[in-house]
VOMARRO-931486 format. One record per residue (C-alpha): residue number from 1; x, y, z. Coordinates in nm, 3 decimals. Layout:
<atoms>
<NUM,<X,Y,Z>>;
...
</atoms>
This chain:
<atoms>
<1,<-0.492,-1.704,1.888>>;
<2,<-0.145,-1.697,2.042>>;
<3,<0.034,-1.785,1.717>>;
<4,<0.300,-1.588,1.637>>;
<5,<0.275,-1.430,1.232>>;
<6,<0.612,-1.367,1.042>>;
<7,<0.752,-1.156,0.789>>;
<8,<0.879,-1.366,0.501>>;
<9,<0.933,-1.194,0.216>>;
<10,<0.796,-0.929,0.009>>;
<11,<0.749,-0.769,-0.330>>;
<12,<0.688,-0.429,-0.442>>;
<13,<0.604,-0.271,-0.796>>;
<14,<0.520,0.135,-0.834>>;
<15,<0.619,0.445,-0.975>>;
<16,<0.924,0.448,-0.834>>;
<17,<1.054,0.041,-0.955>>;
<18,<0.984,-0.242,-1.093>>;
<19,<1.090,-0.415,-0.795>>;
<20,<1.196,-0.384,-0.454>>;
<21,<1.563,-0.360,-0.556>>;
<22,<1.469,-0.039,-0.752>>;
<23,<1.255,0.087,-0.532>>;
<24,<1.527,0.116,-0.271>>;
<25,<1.746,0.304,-0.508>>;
<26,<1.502,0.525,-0.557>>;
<27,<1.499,0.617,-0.204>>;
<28,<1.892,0.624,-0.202>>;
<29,<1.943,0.880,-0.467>>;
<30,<1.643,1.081,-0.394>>;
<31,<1.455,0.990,-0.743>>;
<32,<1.063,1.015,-0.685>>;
<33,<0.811,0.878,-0.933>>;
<34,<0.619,1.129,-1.027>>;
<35,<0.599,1.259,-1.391>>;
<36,<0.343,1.383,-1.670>>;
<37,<0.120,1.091,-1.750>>;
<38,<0.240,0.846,-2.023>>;
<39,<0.026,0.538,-2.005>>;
<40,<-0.309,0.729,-1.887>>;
<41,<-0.535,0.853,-2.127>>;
<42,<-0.691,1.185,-1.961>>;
<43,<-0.771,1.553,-2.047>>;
<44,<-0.593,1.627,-1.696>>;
<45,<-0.278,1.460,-1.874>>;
<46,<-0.071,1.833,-1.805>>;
<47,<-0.222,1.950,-1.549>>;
<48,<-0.206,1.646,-1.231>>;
<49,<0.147,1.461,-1.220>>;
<50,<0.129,1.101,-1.101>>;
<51,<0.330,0.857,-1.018>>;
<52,<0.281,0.585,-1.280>>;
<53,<0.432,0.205,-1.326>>;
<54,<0.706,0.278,-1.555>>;
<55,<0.602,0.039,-1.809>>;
<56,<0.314,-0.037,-2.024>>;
<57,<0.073,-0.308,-2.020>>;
<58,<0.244,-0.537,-2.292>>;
<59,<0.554,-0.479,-2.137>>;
<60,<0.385,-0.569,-1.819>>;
<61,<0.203,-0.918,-1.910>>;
<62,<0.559,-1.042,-2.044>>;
<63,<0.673,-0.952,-1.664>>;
<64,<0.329,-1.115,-1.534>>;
<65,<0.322,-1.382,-1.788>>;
<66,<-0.043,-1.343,-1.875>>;
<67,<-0.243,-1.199,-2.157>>;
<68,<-0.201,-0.822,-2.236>>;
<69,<-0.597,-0.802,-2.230>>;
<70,<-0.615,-0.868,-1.840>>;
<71,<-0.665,-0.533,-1.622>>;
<72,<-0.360,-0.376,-1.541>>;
<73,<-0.434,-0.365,-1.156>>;
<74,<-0.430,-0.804,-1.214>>;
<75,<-0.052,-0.748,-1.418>>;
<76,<0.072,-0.518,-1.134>>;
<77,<-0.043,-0.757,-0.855>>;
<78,<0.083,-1.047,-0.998>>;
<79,<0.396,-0.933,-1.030>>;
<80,<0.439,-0.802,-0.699>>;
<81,<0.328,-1.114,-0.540>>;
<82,<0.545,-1.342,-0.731>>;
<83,<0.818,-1.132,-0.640>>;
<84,<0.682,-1.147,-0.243>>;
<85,<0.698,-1.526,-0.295>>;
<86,<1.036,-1.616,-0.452>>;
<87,<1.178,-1.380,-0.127>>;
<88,<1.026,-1.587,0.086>>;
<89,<1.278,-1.890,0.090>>;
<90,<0.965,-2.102,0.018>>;
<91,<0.921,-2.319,-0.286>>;
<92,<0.679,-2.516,-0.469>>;
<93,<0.319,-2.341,-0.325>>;
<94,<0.083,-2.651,-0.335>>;
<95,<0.366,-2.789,-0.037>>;
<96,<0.173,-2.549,0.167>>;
<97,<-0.213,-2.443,0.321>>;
<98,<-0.154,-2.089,0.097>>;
<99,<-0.412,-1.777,0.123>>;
<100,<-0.399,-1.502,-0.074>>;
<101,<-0.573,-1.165,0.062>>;
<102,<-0.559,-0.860,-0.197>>;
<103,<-0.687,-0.499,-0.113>>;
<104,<-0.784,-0.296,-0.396>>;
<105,<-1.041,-0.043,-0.520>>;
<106,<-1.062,0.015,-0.829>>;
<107,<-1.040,-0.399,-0.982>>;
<108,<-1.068,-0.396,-1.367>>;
<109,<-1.185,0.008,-1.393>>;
<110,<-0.944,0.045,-1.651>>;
<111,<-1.037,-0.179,-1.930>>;
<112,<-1.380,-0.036,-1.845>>;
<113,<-1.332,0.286,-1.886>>;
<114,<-1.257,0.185,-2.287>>;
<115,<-1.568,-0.014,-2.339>>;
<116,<-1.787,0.171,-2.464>>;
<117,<-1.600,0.331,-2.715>>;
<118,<-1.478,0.028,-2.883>>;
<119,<-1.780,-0.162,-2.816>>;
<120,<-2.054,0.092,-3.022>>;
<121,<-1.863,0.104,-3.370>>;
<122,<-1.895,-0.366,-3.266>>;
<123,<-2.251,-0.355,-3.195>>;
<124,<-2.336,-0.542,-3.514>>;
<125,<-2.067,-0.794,-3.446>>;
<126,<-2.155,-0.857,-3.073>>;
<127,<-1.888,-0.600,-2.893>>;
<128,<-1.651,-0.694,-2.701>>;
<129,<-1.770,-0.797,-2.341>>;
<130,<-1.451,-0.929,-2.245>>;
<131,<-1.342,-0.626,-2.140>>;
<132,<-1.562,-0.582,-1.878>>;
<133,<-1.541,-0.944,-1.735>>;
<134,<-1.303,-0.856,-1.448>>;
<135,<-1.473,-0.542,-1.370>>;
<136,<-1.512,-0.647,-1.000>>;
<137,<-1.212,-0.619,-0.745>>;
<138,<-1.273,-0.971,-0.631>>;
<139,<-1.212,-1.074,-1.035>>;
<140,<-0.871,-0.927,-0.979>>;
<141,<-0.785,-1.141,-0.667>>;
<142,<-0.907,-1.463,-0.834>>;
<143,<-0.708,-1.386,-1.118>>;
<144,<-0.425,-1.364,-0.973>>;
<145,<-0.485,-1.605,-0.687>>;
<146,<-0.533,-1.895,-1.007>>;
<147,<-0.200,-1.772,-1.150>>;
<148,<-0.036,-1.782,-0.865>>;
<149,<-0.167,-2.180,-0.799>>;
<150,<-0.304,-2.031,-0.456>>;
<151,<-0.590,-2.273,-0.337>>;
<152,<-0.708,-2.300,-0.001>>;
<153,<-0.834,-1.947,0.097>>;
<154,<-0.919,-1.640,-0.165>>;
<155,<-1.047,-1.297,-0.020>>;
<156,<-1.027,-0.932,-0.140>>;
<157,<-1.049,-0.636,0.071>>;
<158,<-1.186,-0.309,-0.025>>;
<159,<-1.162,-0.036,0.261>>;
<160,<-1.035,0.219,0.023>>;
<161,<-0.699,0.338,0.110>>;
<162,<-0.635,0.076,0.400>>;
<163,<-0.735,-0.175,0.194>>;
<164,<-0.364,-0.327,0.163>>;
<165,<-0.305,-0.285,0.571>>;
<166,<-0.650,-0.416,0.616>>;
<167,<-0.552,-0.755,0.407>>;
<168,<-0.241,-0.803,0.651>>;
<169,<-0.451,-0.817,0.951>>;
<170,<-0.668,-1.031,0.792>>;
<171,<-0.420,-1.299,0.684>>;
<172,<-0.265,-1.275,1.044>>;
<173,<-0.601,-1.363,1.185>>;
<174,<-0.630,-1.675,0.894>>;
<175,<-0.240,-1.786,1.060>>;
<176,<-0.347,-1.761,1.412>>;
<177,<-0.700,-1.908,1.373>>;
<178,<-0.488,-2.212,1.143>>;
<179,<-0.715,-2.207,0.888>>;
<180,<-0.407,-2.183,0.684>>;
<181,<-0.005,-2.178,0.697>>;
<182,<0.137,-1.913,0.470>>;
<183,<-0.076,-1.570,0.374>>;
<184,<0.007,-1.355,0.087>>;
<185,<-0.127,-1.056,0.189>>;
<186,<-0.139,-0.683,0.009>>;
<187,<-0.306,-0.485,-0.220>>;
<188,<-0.268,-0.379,-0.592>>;
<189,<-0.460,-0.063,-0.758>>;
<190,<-0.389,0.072,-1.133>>;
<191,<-0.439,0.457,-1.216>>;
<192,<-0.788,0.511,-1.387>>;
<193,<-0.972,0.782,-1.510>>;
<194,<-1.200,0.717,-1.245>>;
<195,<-1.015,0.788,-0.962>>;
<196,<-0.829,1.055,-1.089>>;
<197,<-1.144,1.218,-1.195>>;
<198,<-1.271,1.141,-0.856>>;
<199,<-1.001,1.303,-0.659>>;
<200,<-0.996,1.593,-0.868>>;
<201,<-1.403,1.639,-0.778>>;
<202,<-1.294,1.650,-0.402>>;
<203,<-1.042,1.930,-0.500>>;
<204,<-0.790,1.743,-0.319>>;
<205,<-0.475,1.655,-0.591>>;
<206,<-0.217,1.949,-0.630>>;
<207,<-0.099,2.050,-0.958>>;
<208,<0.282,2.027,-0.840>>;
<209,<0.437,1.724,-0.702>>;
<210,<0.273,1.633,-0.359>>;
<211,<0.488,1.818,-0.026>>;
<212,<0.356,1.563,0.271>>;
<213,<0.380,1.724,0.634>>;
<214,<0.492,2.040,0.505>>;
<215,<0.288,2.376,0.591>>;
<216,<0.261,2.469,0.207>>;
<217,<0.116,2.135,0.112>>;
<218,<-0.211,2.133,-0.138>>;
<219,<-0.311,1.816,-0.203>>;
<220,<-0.196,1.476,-0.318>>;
<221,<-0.036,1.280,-0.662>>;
<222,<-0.164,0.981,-0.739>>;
<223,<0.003,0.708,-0.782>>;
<224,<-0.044,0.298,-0.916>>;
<225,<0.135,-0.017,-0.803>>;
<226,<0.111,-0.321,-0.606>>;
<227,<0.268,-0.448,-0.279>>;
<228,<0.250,-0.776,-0.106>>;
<229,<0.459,-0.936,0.221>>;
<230,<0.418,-1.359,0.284>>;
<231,<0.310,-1.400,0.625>>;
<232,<0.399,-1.726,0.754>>;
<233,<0.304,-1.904,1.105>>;
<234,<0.546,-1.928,1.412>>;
<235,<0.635,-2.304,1.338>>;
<236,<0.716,-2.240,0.949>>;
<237,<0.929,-1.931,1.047>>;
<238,<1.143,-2.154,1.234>>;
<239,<1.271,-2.309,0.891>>;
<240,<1.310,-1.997,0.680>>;
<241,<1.508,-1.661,0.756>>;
<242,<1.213,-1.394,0.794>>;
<243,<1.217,-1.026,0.775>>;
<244,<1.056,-0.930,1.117>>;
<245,<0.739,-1.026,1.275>>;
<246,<0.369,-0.875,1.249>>;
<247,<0.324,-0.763,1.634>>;
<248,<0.032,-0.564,1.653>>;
<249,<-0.272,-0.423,1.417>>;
<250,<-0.613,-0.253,1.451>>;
<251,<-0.821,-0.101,1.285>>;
<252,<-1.099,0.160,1.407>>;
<253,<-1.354,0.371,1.190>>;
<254,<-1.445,0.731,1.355>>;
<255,<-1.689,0.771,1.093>>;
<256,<-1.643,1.152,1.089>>;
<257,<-1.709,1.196,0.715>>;
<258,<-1.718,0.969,0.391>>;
<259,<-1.387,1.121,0.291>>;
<260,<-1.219,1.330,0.555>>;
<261,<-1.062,1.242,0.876>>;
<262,<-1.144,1.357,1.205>>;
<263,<-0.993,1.669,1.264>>;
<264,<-0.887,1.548,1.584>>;
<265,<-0.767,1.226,1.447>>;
<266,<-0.970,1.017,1.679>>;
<267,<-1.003,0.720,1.433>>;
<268,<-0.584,0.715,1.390>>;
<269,<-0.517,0.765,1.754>>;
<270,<-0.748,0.480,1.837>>;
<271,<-0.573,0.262,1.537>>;
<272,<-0.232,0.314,1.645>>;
<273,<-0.291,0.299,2.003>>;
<274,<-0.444,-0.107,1.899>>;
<275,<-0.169,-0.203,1.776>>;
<276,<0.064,-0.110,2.032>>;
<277,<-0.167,-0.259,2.246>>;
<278,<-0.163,-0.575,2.072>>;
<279,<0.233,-0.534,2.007>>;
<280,<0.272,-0.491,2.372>>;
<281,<0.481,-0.225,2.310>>;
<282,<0.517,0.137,2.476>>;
<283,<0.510,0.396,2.239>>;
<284,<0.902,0.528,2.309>>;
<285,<0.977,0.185,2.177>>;
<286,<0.876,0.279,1.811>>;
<287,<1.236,0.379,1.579>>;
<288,<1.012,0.435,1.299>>;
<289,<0.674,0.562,1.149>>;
<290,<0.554,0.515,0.792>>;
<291,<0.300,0.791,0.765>>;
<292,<-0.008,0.793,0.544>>;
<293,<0.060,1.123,0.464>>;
<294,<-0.113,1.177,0.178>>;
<295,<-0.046,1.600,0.121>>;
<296,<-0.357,1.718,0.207>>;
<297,<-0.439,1.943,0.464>>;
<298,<-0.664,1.759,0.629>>;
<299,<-0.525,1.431,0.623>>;
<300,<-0.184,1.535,0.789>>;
<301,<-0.316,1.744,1.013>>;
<302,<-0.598,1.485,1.209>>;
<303,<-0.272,1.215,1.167>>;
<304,<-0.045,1.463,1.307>>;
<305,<-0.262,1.536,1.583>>;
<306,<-0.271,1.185,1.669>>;
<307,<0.117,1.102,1.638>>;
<308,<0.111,1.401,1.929>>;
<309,<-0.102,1.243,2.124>>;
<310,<0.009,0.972,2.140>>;
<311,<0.380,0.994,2.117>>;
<312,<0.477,1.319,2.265>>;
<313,<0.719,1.424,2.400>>;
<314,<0.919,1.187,2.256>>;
<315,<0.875,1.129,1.882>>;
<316,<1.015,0.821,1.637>>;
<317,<1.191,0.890,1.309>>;
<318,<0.910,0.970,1.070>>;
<319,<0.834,1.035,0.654>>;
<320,<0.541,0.993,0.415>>;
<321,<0.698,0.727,0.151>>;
<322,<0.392,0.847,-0.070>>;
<323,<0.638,1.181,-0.121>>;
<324,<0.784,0.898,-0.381>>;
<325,<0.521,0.643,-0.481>>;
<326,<0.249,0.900,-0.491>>;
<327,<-0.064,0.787,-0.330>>;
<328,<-0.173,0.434,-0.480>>;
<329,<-0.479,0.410,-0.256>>;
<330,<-0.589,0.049,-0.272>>;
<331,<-0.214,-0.070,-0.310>>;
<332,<-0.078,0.161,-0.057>>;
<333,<-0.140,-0.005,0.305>>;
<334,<0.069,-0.290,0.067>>;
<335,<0.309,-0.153,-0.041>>;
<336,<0.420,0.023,0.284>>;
<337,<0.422,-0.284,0.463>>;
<338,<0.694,-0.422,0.201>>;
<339,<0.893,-0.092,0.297>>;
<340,<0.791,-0.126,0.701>>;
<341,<0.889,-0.452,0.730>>;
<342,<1.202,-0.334,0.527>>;
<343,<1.278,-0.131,0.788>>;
<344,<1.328,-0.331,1.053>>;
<345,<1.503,-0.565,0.842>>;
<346,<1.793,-0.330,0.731>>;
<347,<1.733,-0.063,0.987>>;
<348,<1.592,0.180,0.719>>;
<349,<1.453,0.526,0.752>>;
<350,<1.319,0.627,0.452>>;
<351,<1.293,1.038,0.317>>;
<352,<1.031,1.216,0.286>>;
<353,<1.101,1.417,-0.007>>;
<354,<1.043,1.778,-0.065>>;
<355,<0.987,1.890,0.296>>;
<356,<1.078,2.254,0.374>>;
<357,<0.839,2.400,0.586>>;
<358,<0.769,2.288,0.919>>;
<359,<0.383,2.269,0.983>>;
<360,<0.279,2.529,1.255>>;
<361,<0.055,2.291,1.384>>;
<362,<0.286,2.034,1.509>>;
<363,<0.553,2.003,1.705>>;
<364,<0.767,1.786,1.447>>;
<365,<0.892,1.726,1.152>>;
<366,<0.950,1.425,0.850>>;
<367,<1.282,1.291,0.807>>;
<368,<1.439,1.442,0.506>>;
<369,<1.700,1.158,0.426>>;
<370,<1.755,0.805,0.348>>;
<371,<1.966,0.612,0.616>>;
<372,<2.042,0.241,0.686>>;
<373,<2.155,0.023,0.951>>;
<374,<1.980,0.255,1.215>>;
<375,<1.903,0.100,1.551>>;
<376,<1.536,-0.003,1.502>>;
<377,<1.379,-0.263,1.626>>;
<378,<0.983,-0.185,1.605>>;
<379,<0.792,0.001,1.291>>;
<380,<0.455,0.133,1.286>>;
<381,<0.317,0.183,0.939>>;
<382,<-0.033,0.365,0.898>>;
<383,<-0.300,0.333,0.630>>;
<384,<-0.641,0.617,0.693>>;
<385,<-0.887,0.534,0.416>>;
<386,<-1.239,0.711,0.311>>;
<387,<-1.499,0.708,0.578>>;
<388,<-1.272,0.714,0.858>>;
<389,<-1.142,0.311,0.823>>;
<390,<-0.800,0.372,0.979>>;
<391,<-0.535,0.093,1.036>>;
<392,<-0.194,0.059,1.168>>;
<393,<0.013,-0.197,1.143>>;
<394,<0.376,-0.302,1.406>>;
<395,<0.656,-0.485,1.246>>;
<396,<0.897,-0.627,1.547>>;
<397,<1.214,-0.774,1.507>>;
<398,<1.357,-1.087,1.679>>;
</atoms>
């Protein structure tokens, strides 16, 4: 269990780019993702901005190179991960013991959601059942996983919104226990009616776009997309020209409430205190945070709480990338691992946009603008999902 588990490449596809390239400028010139709804059918269309793939489905399956009639959470995840892959210096995929490990929540919800009404005026002629086929989030994976030619291990994830995070520690643990060589690990989720309905019940999406870590916050945006890095083992690492390395993870679940955190933020304490544990690391050592900071008031408050108690007096560089990407809860823990392990990389500290107000209940605040080639040699990246499954994640460079 000593193995050491790489950073090789990684991909990225949300409301902010089609790609990690785009993503980046994104960050640069201050351009967040989220908009009126264009691809989702909903009443709430006006009223809830979100943060949606700029591109529709067929223009999506000519990226993915699959059929138009497979779930968009399958297009977006494909194309992430191919774009994780062909980073990665690595070529042909069947040279290698491969694993893919995909988070997500909602799997094929959104070729669901249309079934019925298409499939009642088809009764007589059978409907249309194909549509509901890939329902399940584990349909997505294997989907993917056969398009991608992965072979030797296929697993999906679904902790809500550490579901991405939770697939990177999982893939580590496949490295180390050398069950296989190379992981692609992530998660992918599509907007739905579903969850946007669903997050509206709770009361818990604002009606402006989302203000993470700032006192006048109301809720969250949602957002869609996909995110994948390539983990690779100690010995393959030595042959390619990786990102960073995967120092330390953990997960712990406080169990406080099915969809609230702790308001003392034991469960993300406990998580982010593992993985420095496991990273070795003292928390001073940190350069950077990538916050789950989702906009609610909850949510930043218990992860707030934690930061303080576990970082003060001295407190990394900081910001809630969802301020861009919206919150793209099965893809998330994904996604900001792609920008995490970015970081170190490039020496990146991303913005968190729209912060004004400092929040009277802590003693810091978000970075407010993009920078590169800062002096950072260790990330932390944290993913709090429903029912109190919080995980953090430590990227380390050489």
């Amino acid at each position: 269990m000593s193995e050491k588990v790489w950073i090789a490449g990684g991909g990225v596809i949300c409301g902010i780019g089609l790609n990690l390239r785009e993503c980046l400028q994104s960050f640069r010139t201050m351009q967040p993702g989220m908009t009126t709804m264009q691809y989702l059918s909903s009443v709430h269309r006006n009223t809830f901005p979100v943060a949606e793939v700029k591109a529709d489905n067929n223009a999506l399956a000519d990226m993915a190179r699959m059929p138009e009639n497979i779930s968009r959470t399958a297009l977006l995840s494909l194309i992430a991960a191919r774009e994780a892959w062909q980073s990665s210096g690595l070529q042909d995929i069947s040279a290698y013991r491969v694993g893919f490990v995909s988070g997500n929540t909602v799997g094929g919800m959104d070729k669901t959601e249309d079934f019925f009404t298409q499939f009642l005026p088809d009764m007589a002629r059978g409907g249309r059942l194909q549509q509901v086929v890939h329902h399940e989030c584990g349909s997505v994976t294997e989907l993917v996983a056969d398009a991608l030619g992965v072979r030797h291990h296929v697993s999906t994830i679904s902790t809500a919104c550490s579901s991405g995070a939770n697939a990177l520690m999982y893939g580590a643990r496949l490295i180390r226990n050398n069950i296989v060589d190379v992981v692609i690990a992530g998660g992918t989720d599509a907007l739905t009616r579903f969850t946007l309905n669903g997050f509206n019940t709770l009361m818990i999406l604002d009606q402006a776009a989302c203000r993470p870590f700032d006192n006048t916050r109301t809720g969250l945006n949602l957002g869609e997309g996909a995110g994948y890095v390539v983990l690779v083992s100690d010995s393959l690492a030595a042959q390619l020209h990786p990102w960073c390395r995967l120092s330390g993870f953990a997960n712990a679940n406080d169990a406080y409430h099915q969809t609230a955190s702790s308001p003392d933020g034991t469960g993300n304490y406990l998580a982010m205190k593992g993985a420095l544990d496991m990273s070795g690391l003292q928390p001073q050592q940190i350069g950077y945070i990538n916050l789950h900071g989702t906009g609610t008031q909850n949510n930043d408050v218990s992860e707030g709480i934690a930061i303080n108690r576990l970082f003060a007096p001295h407190f990394p560089a900081m910001s809630s990338t969802k301020s861009f990407t919206g919150h793209t809860l099965g893809a998330s823990g994904g996604i900001e691992a792609v920008f995490s392990a970015l970081s170190v990389k490039e020496g990146i500290i991303y913005p968190n946009a729209r912060f004004e107000h400092q929040m009277k209940e802590l003693p810091f605040a978000p970075a407010t603008a993009y920078s590169e080639h800062n002096d950072i040699h260790h990330v932390m990246s944290n993913s709090f999902g429903f029912g109190g499954n919080c995980s953090s994640l430590v990227f380390s460079g050489y």
